[in-house]
Backbone as ProteinMPNN parsed JSONL, in Angstrom:
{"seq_chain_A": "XXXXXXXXXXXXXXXXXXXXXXXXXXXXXXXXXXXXXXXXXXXXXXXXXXXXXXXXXXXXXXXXXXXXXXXXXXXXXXXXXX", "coords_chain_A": {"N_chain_A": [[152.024, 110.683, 144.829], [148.958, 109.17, 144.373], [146.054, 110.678, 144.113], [142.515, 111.41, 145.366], [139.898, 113.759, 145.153], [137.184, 115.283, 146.822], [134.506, 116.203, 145.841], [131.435, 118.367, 145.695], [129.658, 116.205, 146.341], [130.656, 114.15, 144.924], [133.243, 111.716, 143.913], [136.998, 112.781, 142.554], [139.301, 112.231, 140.354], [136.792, 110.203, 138.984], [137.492, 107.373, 138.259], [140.722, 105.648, 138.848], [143.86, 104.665, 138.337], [146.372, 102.736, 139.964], [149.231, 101.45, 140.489], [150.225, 98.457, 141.863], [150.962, 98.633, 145.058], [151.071, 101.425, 145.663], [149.923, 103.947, 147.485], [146.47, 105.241, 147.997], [145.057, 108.821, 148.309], [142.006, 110.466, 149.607], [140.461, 113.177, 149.775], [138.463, 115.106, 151.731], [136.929, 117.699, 150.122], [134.891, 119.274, 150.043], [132.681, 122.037, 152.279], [131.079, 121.246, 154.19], [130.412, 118.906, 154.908], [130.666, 115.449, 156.339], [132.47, 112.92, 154.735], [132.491, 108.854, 154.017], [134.811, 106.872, 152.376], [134.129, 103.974, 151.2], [134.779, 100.521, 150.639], [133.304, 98.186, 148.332], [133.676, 95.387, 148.338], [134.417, 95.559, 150.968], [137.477, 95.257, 151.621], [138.299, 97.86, 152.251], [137.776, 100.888, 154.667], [136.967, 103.631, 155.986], [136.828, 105.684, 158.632], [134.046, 108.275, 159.197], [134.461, 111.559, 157.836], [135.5, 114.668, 158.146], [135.305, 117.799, 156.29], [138.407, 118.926, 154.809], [139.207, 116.736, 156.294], [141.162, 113.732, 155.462], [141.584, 110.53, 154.0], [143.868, 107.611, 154.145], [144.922, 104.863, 151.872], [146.937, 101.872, 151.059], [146.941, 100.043, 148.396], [148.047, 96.902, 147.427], [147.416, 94.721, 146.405], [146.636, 93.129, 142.987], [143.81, 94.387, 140.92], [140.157, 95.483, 140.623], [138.883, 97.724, 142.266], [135.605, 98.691, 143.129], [134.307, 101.474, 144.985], [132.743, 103.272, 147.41], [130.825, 106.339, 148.943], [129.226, 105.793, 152.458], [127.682, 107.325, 153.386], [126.504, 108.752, 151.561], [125.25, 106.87, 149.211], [124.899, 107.002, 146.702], [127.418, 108.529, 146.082], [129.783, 106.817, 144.127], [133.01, 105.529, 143.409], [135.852, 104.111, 141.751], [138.904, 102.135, 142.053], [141.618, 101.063, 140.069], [143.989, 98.424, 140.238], [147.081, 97.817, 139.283]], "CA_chain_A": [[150.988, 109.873, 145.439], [147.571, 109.452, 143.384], [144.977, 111.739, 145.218], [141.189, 111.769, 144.922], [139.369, 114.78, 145.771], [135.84, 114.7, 147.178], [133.566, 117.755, 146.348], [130.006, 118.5, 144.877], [129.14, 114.933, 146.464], [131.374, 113.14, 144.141], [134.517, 111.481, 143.515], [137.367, 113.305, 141.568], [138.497, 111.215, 139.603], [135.802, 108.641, 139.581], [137.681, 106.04, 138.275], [142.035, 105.983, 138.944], [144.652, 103.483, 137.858], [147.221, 103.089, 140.279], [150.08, 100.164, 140.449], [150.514, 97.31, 143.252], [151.909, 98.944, 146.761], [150.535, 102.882, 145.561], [148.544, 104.703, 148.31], [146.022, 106.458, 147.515], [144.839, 109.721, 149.598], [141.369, 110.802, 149.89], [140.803, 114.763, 150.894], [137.144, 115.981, 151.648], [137.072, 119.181, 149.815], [133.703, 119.715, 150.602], [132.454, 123.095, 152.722], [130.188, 121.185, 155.614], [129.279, 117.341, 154.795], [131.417, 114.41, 155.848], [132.464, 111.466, 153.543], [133.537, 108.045, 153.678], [135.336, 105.885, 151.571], [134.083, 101.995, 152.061], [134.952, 99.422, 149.34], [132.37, 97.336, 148.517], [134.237, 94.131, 148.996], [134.935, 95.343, 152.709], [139.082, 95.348, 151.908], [139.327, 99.344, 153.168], [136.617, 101.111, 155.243], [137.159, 104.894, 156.401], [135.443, 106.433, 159.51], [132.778, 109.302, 158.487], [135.961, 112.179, 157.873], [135.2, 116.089, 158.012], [135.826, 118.905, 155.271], [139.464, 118.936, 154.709], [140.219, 115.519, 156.454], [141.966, 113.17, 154.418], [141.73, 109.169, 154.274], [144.602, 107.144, 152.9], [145.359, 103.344, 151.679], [147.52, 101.144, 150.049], [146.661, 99.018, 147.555], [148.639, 95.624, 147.515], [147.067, 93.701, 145.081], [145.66, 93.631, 141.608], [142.075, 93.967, 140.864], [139.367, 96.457, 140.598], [138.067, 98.186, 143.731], [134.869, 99.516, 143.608], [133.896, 102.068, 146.672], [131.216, 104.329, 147.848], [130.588, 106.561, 150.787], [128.477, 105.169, 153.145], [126.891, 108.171, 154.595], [125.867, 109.489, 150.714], [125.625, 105.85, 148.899], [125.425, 107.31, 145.446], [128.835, 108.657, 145.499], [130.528, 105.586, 143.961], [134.338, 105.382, 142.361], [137.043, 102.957, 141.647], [140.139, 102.08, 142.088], [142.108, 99.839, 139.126], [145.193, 98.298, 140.743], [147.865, 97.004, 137.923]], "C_chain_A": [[149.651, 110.201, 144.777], [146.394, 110.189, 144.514], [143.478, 111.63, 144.553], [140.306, 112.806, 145.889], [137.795, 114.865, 146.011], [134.498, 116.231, 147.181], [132.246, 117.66, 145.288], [129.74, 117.443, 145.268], [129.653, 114.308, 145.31], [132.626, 112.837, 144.294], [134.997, 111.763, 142.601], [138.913, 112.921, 141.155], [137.729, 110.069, 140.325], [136.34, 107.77, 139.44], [139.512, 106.565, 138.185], [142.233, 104.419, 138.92], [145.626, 103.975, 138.728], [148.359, 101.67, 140.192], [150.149, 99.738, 141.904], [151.284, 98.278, 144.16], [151.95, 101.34, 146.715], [149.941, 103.294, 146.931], [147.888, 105.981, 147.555], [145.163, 107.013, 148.583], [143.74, 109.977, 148.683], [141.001, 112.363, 150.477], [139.229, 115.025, 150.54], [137.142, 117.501, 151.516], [135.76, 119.868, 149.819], [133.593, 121.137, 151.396], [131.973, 122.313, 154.257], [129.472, 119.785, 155.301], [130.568, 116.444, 155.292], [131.429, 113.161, 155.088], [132.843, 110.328, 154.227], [133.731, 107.243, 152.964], [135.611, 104.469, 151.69], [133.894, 101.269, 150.633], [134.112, 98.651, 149.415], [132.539, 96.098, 148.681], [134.401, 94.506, 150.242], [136.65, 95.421, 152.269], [139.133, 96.645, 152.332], [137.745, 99.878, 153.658], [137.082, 102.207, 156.235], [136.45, 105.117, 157.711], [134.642, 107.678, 158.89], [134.401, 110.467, 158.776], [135.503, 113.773, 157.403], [135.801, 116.722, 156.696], [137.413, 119.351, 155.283], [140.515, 117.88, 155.166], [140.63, 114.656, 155.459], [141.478, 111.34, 154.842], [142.847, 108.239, 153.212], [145.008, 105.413, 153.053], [145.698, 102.693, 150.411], [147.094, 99.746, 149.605], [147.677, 97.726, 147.132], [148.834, 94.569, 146.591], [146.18, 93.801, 143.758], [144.493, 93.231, 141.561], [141.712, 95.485, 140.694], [138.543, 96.688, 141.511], [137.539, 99.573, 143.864], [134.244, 100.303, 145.125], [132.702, 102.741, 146.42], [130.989, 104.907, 148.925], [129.758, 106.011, 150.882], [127.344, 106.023, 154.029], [125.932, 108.934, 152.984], [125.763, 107.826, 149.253], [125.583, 106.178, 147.104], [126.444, 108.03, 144.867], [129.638, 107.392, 145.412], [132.052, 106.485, 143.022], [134.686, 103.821, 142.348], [138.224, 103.431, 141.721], [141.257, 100.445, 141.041], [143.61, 99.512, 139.802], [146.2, 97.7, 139.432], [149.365, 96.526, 138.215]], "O_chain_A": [[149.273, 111.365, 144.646], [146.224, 109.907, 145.7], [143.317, 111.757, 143.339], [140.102, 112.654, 147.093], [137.162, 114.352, 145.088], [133.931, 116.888, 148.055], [132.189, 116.958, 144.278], [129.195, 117.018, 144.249], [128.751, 113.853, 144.606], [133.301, 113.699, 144.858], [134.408, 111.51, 141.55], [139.759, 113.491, 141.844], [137.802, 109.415, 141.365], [136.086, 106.9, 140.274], [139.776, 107.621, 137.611], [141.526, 103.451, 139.199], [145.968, 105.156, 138.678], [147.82, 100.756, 139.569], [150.134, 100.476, 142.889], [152.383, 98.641, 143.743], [152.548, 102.172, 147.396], [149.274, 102.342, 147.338], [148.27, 106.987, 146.958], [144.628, 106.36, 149.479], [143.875, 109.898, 147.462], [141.302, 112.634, 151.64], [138.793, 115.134, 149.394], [137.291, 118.333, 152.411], [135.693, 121.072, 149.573], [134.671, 121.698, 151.202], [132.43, 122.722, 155.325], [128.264, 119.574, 155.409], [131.597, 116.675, 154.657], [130.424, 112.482, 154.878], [133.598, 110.57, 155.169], [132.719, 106.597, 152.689], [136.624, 103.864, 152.043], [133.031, 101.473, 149.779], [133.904, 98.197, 150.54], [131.597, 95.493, 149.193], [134.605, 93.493, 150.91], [137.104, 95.961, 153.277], [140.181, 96.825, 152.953], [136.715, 99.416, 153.168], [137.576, 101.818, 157.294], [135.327, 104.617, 157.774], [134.934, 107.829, 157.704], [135.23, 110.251, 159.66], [135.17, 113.945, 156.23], [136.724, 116.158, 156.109], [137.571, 120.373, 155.952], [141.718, 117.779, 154.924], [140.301, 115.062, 154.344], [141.071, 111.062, 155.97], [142.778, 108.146, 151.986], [145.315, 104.855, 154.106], [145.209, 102.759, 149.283], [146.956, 98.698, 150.236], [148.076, 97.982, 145.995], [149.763, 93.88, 146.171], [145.176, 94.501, 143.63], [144.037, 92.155, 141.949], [142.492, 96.436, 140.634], [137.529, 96.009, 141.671], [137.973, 100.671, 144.213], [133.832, 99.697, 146.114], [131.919, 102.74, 145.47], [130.908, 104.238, 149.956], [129.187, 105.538, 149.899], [126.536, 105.681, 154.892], [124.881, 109.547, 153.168], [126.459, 108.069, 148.267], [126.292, 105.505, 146.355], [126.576, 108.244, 143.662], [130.136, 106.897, 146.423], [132.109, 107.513, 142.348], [134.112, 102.801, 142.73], [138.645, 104.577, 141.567], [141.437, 99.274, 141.376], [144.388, 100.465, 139.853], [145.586, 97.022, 138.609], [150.01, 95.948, 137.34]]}, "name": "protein", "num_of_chains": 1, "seq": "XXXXXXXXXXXXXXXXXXXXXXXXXXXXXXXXXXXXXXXXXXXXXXXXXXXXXXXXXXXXXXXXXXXXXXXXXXXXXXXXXX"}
């Protein structure tokens, strides 16, 4: 399962390729901030998620889905679906 890890206020990797019907997991590896992970189209949208919680979703369809927390708005990634 493709994993992105969330520490120093960034996304790790920033940008992941995964294929149609993948999930991908989210883990705040952080010490003491929470994250979340909100697509800027609106298709996935996390609640605010503590230091070691996790957020996970499957991707369905092809495209390129840019995100960003919402609580730190210059942590951006992607997600390439194929």
């Amino acid at each position: 399962m493709p994993q992105v890890s969330i520490r120093d206020f960034a996304f790790h990797p920033g940008e992941l390729t995964v294929n149609a019907g993948e999930t991908v997991t989210w883990t705040n590896d952080e010490n003491d901030s929470d994250h979340t992970v909100s697509a800027d189209d609106g298709s996935f949208d996390s609640a605010p998620f503590p230091p070691r919680g996790t957020f996970s979703h499957t991707f369905a369809v092809h495209g390129r889905f840019p995100y960003h927390c919402s609580l730190h708005p210059s942590m951006r990634g992607s997600v390439t679906v194929t």
